[in-house]
N, C-alpha and C positions, 0 to 999 in steps of 0.2 A: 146569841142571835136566833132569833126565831123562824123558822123554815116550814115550807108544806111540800109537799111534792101534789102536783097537778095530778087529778086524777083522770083517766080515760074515761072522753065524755063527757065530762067534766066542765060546767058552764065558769066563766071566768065570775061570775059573781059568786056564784058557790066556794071558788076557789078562796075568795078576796075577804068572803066572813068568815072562813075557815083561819085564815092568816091574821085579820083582824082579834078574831077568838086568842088565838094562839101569843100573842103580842101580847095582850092585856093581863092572860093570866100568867104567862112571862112575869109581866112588873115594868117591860120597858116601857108604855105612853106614859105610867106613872111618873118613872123616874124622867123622861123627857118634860112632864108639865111640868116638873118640880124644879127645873132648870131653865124652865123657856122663861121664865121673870123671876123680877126678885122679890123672897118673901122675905116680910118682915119677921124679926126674930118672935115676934110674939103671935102673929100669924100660927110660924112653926109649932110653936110650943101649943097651942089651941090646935090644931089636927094630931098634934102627937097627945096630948089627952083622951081626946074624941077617938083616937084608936084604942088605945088603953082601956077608956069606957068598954067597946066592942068585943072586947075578950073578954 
């Protein structure tokens, strides 16, 4: 789970891309969208190519 500690002074928007930041390079919203619907298996297999390509 992903955590920031508020900083002193610290405006809550600053705080909230800070936590946002921290979440995404985590992996969690990924693995939440990847769960929020269902993909089609062929779907799946076309993003896991398209990553493969990326490396």
């Amino acid at each position: 789970m992903a955590q920031i500690q508020v900083r002193q002074n610290e405006s809550i928007d600053n705080a909230l891309k800070r936590f946002k930041k921290a979440l995404e390079q985590s992996g969690i919203l990924q693995e939440y969208k990847r769960h929020a619907h269902y993909e089609k298996p062929s779907e799946r297999r076309r993003r896991q190519k398209q990553r493969r390509r990326k490396k």
